[in-house]
C-alpha positions in Angstrom: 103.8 79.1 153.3 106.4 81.8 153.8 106.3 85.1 152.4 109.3 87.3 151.8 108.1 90.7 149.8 110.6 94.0 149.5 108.4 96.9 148.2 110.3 98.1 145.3 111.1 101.8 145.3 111.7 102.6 141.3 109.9 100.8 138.6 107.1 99.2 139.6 103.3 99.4 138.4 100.6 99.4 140.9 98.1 96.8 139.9 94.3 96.6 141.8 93.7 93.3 143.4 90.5 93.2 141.3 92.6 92.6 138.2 95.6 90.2 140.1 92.9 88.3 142.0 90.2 88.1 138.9 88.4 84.6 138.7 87.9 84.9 135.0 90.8 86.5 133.5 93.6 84.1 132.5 97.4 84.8 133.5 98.3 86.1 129.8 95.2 88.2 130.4 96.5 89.6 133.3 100.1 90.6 132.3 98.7 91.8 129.1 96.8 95.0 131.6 99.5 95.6 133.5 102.3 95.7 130.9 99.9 98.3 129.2 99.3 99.7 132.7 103.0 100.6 133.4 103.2 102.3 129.9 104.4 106.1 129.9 101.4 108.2 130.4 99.8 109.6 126.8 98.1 107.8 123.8 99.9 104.8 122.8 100.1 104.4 119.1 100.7 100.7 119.2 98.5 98.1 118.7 97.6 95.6 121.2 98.8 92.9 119.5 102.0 94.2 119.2 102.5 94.8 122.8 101.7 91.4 123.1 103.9 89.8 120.9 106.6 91.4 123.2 105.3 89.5 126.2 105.4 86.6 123.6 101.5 86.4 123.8 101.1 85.5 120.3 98.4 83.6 118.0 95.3 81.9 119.7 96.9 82.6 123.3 96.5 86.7 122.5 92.9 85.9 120.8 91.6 84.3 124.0 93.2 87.0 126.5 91.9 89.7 124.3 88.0 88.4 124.1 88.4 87.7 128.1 89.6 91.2 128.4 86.7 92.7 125.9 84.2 90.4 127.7 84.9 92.0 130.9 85.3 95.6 130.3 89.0 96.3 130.0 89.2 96.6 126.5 87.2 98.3 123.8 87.4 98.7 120.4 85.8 101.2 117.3 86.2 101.1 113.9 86.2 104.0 111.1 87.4 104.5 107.9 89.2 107.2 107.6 90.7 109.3 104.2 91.1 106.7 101.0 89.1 104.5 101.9 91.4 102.9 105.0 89.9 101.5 108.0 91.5 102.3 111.7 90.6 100.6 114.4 90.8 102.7 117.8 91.3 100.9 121.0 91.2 101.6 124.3 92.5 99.9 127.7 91.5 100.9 131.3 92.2 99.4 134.7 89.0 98.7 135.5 86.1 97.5 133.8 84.0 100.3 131.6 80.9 99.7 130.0 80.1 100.9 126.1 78.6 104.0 127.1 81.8 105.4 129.7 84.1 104.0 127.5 82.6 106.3 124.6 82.0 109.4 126.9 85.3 108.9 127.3 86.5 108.5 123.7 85.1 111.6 123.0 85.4 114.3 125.9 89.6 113.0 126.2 91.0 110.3 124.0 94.0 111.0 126.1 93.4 110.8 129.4 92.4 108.2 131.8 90.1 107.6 134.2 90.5 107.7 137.9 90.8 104.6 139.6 87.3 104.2 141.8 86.0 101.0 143.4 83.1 100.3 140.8 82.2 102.8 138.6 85.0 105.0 137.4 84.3 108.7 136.9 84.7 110.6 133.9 86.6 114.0 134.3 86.3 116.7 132.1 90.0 117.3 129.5 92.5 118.8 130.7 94.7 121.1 128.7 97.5 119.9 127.3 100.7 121.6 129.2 104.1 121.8 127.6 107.0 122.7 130.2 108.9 125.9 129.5 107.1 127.3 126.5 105.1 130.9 127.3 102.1 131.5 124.6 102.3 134.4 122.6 99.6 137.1 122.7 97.8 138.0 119.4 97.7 141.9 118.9 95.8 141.5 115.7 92.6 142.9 116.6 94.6 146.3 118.1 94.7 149.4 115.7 97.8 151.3 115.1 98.0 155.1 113.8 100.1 153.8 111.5 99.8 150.7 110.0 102.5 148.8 108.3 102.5 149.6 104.6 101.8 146.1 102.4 104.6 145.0 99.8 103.6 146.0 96.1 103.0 142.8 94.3 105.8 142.3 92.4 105.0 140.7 88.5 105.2 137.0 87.5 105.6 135.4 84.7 102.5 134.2 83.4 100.7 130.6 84.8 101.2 128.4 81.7 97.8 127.2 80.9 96.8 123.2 82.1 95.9 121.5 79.7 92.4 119.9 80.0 91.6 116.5 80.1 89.7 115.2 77.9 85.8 114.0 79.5 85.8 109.9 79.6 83.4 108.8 76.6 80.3 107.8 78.8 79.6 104.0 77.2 83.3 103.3 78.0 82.4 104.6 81.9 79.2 102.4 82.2 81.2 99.7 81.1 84.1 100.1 83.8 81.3 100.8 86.5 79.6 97.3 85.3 82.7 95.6 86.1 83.5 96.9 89.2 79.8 96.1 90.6 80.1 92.4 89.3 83.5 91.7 91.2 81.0 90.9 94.2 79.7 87.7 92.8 83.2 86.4 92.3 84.4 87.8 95.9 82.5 89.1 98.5 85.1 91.4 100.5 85.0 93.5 97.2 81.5 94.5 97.5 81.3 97.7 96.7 78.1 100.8 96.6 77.1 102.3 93.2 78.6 105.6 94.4 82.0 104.2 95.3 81.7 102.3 91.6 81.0 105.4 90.3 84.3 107.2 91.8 86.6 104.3 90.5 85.1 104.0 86.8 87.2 107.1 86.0 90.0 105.0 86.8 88.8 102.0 85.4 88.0 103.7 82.4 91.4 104.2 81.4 92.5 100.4 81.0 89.4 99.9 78.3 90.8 102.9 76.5 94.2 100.9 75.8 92.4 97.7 74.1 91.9 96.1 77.0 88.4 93.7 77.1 86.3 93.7 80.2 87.6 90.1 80.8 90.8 91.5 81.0 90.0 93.9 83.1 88.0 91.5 85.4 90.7 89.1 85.4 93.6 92.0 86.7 91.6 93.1 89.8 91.0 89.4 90.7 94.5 88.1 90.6 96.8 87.9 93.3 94.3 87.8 96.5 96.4 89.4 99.2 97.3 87.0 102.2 96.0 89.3 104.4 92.9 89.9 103.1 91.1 93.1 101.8 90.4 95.4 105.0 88.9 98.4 102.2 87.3 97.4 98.8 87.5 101.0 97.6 91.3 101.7 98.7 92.3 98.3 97.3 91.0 98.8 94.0 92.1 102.3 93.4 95.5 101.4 94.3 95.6 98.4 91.3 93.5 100.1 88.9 96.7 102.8 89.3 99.8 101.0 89.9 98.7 98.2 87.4 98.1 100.2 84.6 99.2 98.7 81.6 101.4 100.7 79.0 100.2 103.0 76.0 99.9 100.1 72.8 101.0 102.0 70.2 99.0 101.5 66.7 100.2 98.9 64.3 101.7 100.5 60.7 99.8 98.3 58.0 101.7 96.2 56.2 102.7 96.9 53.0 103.0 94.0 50.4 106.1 93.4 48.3 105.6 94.1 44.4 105.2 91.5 42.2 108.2 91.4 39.6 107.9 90.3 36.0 108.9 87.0 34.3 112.6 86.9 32.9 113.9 84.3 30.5 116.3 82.0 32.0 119.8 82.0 30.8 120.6 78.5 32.1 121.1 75.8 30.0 118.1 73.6 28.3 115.3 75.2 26.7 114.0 78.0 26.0 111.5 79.0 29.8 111.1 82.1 32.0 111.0 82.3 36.0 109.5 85.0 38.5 113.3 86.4 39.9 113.1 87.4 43.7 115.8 89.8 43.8 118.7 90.3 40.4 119.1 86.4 39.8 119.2 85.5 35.9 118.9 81.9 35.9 115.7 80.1 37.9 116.0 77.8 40.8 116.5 74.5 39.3 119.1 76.2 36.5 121.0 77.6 39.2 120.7 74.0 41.6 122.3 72.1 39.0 125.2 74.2 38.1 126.0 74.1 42.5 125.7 70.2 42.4 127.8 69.5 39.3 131.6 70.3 40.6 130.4 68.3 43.7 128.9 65.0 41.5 131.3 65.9 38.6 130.3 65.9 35.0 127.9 62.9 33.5 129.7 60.0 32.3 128.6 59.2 28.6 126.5 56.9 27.7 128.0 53.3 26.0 127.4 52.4 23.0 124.2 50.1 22.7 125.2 46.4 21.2 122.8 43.9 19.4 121.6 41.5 21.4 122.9 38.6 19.8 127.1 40.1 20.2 126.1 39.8 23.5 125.2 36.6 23.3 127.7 35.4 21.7 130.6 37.2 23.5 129.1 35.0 26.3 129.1 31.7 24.9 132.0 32.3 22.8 130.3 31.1 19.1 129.8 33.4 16.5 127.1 35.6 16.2 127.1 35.2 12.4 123.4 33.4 11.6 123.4 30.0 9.9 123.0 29.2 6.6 119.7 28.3 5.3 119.5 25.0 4.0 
């Protein structure tokens, strides 16, 4: 084999032959720590798997170099919730293999900082101050006395706070109701478990879709739908957001309805006989009166009836005798 190697003199990252020459780690494992390793110096407020997919590491490839990575000490991970009800996930990625206990000492005395490189055990250092090129502090004279200290401003008036107005206190059935809800969403889907404290804190919010007509089915029903692809990473921060942004509108009330009056009978002027009609509006003449008189220019007027003949003119107009009877003999 021949070997040709230039040492490079500008942008290059010095790796430890424990992590080139590791047995267990895979190659994605491998460039994964030292593409994080040649990272500026400071916190780095990118994921992991995000620096990944820039290697193209991506899917079940970053899964297994991560857990190899975890497995031997290069990588930890903790997770909090923060403010809302949001989870964060802090990691942290050294050069050479930490257990749980430096890896936290660590955490905690200097998220920023790194630890020395050693050949088995690395040693914690104690944090540094942060230094900032070219800016001089400023000294605080506060706690001197002068002979003459500086006269405060006279407070000058205002216009008076207008008075906010108060919000009415939920009726109590109504929030027992909302926090029933929210504890039975559990049995339908377990990532929206949620405490009888944090029930508690969302019923006010809750509370306010039963107060516009809504049933507890309905309310069931709207913090069910539409399962995030994702997943729900905080019950309590994805509830309070629907309960809010999904509010449904103000219903206003219904005005009763109001029945027409009942108008009085009217003699028909139509032709025929003498009848009345109930009229809907001014008509004079009832509905059939007022039917026939549209159809007759259409049909025209009745032809009249012929005159009836006897029977036996008939008869006789066909067989051409005489309808005259015979003589009796």
């Amino acid at each position: 084999m021949l070997r040709h190697a230039i040492a490079p003199t500008a942008r290059y990252t010095k790796a430890s032959h424990d992590v080139v020459r590791h047995p267990r780690l895979s190659s994605d494992a491998k460039i994964l720590l030292l593409y994080v390793q040649g990272l500026p110096e400071g916190p780095t407020y990118k994921p992991l798997s995000e620096l990944a997919q820039k290697l193209g590491i991506k899917g079940r490839a970053y899964q297994k170099a991560k857990e190899q990575l975890v497995e031997h000490g290069y990588v930890h991970e903790w997770r909090s919730q923060g403010g809302g009800g949001r989870w964060l996930t802090e990691q942290l990625v050294a050069n050479n293999p930490l257990t749980s206990e430096q890896a936290g000492h660590l955490r905690e005395t200097s998220p920023t900082a790194a630890p020395p490189p050693s050949r088995r055990f690395p040693t914690v250092g104690e944090p540094t101050a942060r230094t900032v090129g070219g800016y001089q502090p400023v000294e605080d004279h506060s706690d001197k006395t002068t002979p003459h200290p500086p006269s405060e401003p006279e407070p000058t008036p205002g216009p008076a706070p207008e008075p906010t107005p108060t919000t009415p206190a939920p009726d109590p059935t109504q929030l027992a109701r909302a926090e029933r809800v929210l504890l039975s969403l559990r049995h339908t889907r377990r990532e929206l478990h949620l405490g009888v404290q944090e029930a508690r804190a969302l019923a006010v919010e809750a509370v306010k879709w039963l107060e516009r007509g809504l049933t507890e089915s309905d309310l069931r029903h709207a913090l069910l739908a539409e399962r995030p692809e994702n997943g729900v990473r905080s019950a309590v921060g994805f509830l309070r957001h629907r309960l809010i942004q999904k509010l449904p509108e103000l219903r206003l009330p219904s005005l009763p309805h109001q029945p027409q009056p009942v108008r009085e009978l009217l003699e028909c002027k139509g032709p025929g006989g003498k009848h009345v009609f109930r009229p809907l509006a001014d008509e004079t003449e009832c509905a059939p009166c007022r039917r026939s008189a549209a159809q007759a220019p259409l049909h025209g007027a009745p032809a009249p009836e012929p005159d009836r003949i006897p029977w036996r003119e008939r008869i006789a107009r066909i067989s051409g005798t005489s309808a005259s009877l015979p003589a009796r003999q």
